[in-house]
C-alpha positions in Angstrom: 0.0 0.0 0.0 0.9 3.3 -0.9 -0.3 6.9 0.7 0.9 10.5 0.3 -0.8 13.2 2.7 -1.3 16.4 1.3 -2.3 20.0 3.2 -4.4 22.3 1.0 -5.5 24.1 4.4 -3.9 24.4 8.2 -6.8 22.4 9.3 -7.6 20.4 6.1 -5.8 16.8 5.0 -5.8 15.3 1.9 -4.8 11.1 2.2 -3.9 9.5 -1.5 -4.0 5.9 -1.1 -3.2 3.0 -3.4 -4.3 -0.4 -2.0 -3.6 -3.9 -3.7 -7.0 -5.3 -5.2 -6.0 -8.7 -3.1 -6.9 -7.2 0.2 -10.4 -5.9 -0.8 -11.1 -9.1 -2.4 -10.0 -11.3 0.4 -12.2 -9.4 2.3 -14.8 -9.6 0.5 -15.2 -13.6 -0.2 -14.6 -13.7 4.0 -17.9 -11.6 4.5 -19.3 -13.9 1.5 -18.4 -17.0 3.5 -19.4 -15.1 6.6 -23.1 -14.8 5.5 -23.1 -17.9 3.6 -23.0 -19.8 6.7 -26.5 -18.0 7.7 -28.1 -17.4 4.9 -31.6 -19.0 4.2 -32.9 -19.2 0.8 -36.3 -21.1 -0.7 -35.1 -24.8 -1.7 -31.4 -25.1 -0.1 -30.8 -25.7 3.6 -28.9 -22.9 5.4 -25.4 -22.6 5.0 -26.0 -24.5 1.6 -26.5 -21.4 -1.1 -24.1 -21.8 -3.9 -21.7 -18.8 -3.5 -22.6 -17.5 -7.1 -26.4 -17.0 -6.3 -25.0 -15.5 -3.2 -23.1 -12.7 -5.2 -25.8 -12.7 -8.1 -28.1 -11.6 -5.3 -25.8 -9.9 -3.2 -22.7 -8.9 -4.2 -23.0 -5.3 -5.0 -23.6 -4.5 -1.2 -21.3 -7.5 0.3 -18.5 -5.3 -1.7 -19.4 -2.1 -0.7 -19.3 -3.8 2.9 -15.8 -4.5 2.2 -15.1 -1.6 0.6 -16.3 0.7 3.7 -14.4 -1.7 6.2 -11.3 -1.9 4.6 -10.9 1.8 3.7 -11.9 3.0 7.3 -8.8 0.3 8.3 -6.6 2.3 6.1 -7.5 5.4 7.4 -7.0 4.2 11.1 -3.7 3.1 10.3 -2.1 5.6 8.1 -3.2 8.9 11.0 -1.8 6.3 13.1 1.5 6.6 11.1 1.5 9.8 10.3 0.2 11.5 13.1 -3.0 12.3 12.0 -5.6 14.0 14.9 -9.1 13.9 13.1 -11.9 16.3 14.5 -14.2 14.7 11.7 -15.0 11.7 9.8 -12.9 10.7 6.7 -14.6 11.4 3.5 -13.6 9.2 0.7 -13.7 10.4 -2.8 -12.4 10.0 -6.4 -12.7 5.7 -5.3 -11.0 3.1 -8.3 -11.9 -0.3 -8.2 -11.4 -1.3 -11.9 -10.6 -4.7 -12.5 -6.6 -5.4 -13.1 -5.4 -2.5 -11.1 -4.6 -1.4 -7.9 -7.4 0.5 -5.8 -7.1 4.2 -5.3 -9.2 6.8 -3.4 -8.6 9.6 -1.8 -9.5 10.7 2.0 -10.2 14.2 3.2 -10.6 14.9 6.9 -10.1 17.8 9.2 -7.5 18.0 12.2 -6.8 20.6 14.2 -3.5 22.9 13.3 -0.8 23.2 15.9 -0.8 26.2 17.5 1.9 28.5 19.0 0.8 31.1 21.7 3.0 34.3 21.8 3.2 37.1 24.5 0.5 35.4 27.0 3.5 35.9 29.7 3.5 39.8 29.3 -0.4 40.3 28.9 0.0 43.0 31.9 -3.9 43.6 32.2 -4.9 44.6 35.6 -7.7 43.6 37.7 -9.7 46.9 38.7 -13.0 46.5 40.6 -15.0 49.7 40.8 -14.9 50.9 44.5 -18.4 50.2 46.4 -19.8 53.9 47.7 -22.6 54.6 50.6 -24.3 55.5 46.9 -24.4 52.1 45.8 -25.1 50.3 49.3 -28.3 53.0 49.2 -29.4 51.6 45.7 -28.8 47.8 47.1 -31.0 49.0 50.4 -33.6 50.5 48.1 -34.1 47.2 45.9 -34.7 45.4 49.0 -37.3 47.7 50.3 -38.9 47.0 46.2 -38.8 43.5 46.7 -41.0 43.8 49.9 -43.2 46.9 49.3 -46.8 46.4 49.7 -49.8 47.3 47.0 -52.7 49.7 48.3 -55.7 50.4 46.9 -56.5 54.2 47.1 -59.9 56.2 46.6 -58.4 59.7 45.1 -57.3 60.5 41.8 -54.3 59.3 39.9 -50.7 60.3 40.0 -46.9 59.6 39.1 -45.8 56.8 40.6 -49.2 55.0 40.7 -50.2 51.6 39.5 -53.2 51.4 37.6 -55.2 48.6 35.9 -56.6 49.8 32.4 -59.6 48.3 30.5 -59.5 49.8 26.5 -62.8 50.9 25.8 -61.4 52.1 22.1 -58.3 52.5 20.2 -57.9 54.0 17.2 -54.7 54.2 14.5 -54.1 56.6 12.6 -57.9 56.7 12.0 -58.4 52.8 11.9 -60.2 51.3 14.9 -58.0 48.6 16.1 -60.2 45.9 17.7 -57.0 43.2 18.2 -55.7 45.0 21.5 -55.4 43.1 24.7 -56.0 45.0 28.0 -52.8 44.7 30.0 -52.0 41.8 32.3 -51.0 43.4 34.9 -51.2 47.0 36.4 -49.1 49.8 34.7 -46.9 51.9 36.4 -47.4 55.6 36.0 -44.5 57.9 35.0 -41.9 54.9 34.6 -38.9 54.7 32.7 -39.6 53.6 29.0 -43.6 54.1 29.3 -45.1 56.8 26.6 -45.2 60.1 28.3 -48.4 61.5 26.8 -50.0 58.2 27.0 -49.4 58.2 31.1 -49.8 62.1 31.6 -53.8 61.4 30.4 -54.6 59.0 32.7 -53.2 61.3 35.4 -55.8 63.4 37.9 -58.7 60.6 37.6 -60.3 58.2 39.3 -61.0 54.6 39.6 -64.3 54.4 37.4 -63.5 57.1 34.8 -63.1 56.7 31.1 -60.7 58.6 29.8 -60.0 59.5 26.0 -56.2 59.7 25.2 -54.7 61.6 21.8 -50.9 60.6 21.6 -48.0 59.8 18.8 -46.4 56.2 19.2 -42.5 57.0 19.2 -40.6 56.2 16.0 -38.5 53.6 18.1 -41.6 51.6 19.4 -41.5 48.1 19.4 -44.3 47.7 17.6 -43.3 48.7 14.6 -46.6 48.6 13.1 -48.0 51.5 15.1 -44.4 53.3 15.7 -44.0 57.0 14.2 -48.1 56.6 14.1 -51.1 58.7 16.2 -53.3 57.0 18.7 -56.5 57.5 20.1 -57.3 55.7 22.7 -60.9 55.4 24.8 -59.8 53.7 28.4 -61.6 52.8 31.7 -59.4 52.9 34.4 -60.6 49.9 36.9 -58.1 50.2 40.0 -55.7 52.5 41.0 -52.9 51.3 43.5 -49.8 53.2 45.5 -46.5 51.1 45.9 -46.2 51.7 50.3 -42.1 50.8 50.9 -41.5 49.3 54.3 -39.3 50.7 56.7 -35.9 48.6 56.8 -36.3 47.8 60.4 -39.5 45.8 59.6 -37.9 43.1 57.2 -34.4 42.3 58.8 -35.0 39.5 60.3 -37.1 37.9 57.1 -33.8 38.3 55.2 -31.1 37.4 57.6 -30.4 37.4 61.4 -29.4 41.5 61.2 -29.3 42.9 64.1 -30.1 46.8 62.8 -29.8 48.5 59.5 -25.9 48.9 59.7 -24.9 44.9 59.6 -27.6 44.8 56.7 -25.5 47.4 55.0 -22.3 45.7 56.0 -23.2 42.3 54.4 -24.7 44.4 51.1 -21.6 46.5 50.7 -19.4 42.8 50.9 -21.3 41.3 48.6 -21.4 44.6 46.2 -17.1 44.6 46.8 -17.4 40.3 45.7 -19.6 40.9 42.7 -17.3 44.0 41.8 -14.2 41.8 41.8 -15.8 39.0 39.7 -16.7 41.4 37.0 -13.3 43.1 37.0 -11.5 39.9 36.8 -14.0 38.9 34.7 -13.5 41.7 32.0 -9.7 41.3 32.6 -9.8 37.6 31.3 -12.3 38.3 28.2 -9.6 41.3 27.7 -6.4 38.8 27.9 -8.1 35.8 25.9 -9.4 39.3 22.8 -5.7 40.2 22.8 -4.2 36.7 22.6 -6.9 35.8 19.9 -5.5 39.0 18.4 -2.0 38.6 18.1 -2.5 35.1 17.6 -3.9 33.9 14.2 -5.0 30.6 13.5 -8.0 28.6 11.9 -10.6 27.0 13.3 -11.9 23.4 11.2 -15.2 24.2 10.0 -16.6 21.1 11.5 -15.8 22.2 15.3 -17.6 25.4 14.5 -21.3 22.7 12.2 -20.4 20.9 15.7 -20.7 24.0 18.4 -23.9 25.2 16.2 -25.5 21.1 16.3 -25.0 21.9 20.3 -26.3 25.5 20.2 -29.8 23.9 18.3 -30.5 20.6 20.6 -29.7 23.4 23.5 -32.7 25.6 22.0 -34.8 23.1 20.9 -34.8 21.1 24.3 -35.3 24.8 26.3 -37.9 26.8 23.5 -41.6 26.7 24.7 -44.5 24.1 23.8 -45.5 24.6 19.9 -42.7 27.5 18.9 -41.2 27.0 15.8 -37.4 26.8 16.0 -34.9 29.0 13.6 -33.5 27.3 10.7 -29.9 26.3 10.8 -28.9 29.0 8.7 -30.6 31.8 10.8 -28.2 30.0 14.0 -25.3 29.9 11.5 -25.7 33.5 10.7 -26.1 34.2 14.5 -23.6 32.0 16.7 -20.7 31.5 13.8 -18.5 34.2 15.5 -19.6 32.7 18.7 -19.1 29.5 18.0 -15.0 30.3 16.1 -14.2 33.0 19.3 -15.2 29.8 21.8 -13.1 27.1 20.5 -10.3 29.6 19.8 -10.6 30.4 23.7 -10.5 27.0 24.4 -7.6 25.8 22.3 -5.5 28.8 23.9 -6.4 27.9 27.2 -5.3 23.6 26.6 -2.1 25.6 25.2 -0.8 27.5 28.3 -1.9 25.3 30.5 -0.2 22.6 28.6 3.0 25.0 28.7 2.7 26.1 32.1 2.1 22.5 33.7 -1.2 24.3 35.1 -3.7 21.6 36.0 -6.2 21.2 39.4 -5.1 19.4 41.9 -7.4 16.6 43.8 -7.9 19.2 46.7 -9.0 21.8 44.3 -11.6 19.2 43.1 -12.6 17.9 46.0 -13.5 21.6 47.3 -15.8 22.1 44.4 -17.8 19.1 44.8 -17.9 19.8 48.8 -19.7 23.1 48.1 -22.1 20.9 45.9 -23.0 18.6 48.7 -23.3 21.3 50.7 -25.5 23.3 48.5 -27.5 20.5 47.6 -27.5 18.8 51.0 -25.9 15.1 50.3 -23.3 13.5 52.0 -19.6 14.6 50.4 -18.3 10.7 49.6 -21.4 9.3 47.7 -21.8 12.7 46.1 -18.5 12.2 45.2 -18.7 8.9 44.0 -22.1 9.7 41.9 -19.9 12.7 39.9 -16.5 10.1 39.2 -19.4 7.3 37.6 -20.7 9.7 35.4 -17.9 11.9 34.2 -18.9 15.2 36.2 -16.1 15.3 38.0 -13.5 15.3 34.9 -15.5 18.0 33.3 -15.1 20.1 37.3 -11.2 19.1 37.0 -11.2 20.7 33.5 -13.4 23.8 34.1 -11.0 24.3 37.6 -8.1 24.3 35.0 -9.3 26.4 32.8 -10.4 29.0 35.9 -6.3 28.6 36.9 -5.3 29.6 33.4 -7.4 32.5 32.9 -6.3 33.7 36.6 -2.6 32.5 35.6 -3.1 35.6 32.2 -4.5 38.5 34.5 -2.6 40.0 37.7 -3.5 37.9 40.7 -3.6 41.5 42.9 -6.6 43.5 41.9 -5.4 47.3 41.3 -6.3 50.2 43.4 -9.4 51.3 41.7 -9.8 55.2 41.3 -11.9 57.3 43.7 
């Protein structure tokens, strides 16, 4: 047998093989004998059907049988011999089998192309968490008091800052009655951020029971960009009219924790405001280092890791998308995750690189942490959870995400900077 490997791309092979005919022949009248032995046919006894009706009958897809075993035995052998990584399946093309001469095809498959990582050691990108202020605690303090405010029902008329339940009597477009609008779900704040000025300013100053006629001009950036740019008039009812009461912060801290007043409340906010800070910093520190290295740093990407990220991006969506929703065609998640889908595995090749280079790997205690803060978290006993993750594979995909997390702290500073007051 003869082969020559060719490279018309980084990431592309090109196998040229010549095979003697003997081999795929021998092969061939073994599967023959093979299915001799169990074939069945009307008037001979099994294991008894001449070996010519056999291949009269047969033949053609015994041979291709042979054909498909023997080249994929090839294939095996020569990356075997030549050092050959496939990230896809061999395609065979340009096949010879004419009778006197030697077999020849040709085998195309995709590998990935080495790789050399320049300047990750002098990266110098900072980690800089914003500082926390009494500003930002406030804001933190203020979403809690949201979370538990209180609806009540009021008998006066409407103002900023109220929430109102709505029942469209009429609503005209443009001079077209619409008669496909739904009444709101759910009550409609008054005067809040992205509502239609004009729209809430008329139902201001009235009372639960009015109906109130409306003359406004949808925005030219409204979502509905049927109505947007467009004049309205609307005919509304308004059914119940409702003021948002925030509790004092004394009344709720002991439903959220065992505070003793409103200063350890703003203690444990302002610690986790400083913890959240310093994940996004180092966060946009790492996406900053892996942008450069990607960067400086050319190199391709087999178009079959990227069919393969997308295949994973689809079953994701189609597993999660709701009862009866139709799902985008493969070219509309092409179109959308292809740069995705070439910055992810080119992370993810840099990051097996450095870690290869640096000898940067998670160590069993490292491991065994993680998986504590899962039996913790999810209340099971550490050893059987433990034992549960090694059986089905979790715990080499926690050893490789830890390793990962060490390179990507191993390309930022470990200290985070002084941020800027």
């Amino acid at each position: 047998m003869k082969s020559t490997v060719t490279m018309p791309e980084s990431w592309k092979r090109v196998i040229e093989v010549e095979a003697p005919r003997e081999e795929l022949d021998k092969l061939f009248e073994q599967k023959l004998n093979e299915i001799r032995k169990e074939l069945s046919l009307p008037g001979f006894r099994p294991g008894k059907v001449p070996s010519p009706l056999i291949k009269q009958r047969y033949g053609e897809s015994i041979r291709a049988e042979a054909i498909e075993e023997m080249v994929q035995k090839i294939f095996k052998e020569i990356c075997t011999e030549k050092n050959i990584v496939p990230v896809s399946r061999g395609v065979v093309k340009d096949f010879k089998d004419e009778e006197g001469k030697q077999l020849s095809f040709c085998i195309e498959t995709e590998i990935d192309p080495e790789i050399e990582i320049k300047g990750y050691q002098k990266l110098k990108i900072k980690v800089s968490p914003k500082k926390i202020k009494e500003s930002d605690i406030d804001v933190a303090v203020k979403s809690l008091q949201e979370r538990m405010a209180e609806f009540k029902d009021v008998d006066r008329p409407t103002k900023k800052g109220d929430y109102v339940r709505l029942e469209y009597q009429k609503v005209v477009v443009e001079g077209q009655e619409r008669t496909d609008v739904r009444n709101p779900d759910y009550p409609v704040e008054l005067g809040a951020e992205h509502r239609i000025k004009d729209f809430d300013k008329g139902l201001i100053g009235h009372n639960v029971g009015e109906i109130v006629d409306i003359s406004m001009k949808f925005p030219k950036d409204y979502a509905e960009k049927e109505v947007a740019g467009k004049s309205g008039e609307f005919t509304i009812k308004i059914t119940s009219v409702q003021e948002k009461i925030l509790p004092e912060v004394s009344t709720f801290l002991k439903k959220i924790g065992d505070f003793e007043n409103e200063e350890a409340l703003r203690a444990k906010l302002g610690k986790q405001l400083e913890d959240e800070a310093l994940y996004q910093a180092k966060t946009d520190a790492q996406n900053k280092a892996i942008e450069t290295l990607i960067k400086e740093n050319d190199f391709d990407v087999p178009p079959s890791r990227i069919e393969t990220f997308i295949d994973y991006v689809m079953e994701q969506a189609a597993s999660e998308r709701p009862k009866g929703q139709p799902l985008p065609s493969r070219e509309e998640f092409t179109r959308q995750y292809r740069e995705v889908a070439e910055r992810t595995i080119k992370k993810q090749r840099i990051l097996d690189y450095i870690a290869e280079k640096e000898s940067i790997k998670a160590t069993q205690e490292e491991v065994d942490a993680e998986i504590k803060k899962m039996a913790d978290q999810y209340q099971q006993p550490f050893e059987s959870l433990k034992q549960s993750l090694r059986q089905n594979g979790t715990t080499l995909r926690i050893r490789e995400e830890l390793k990962d997390q060490k390179t990507l702290d191993f390309l930022i500073d470990a200290l985070p900077a002084v941020a800027e007051k």
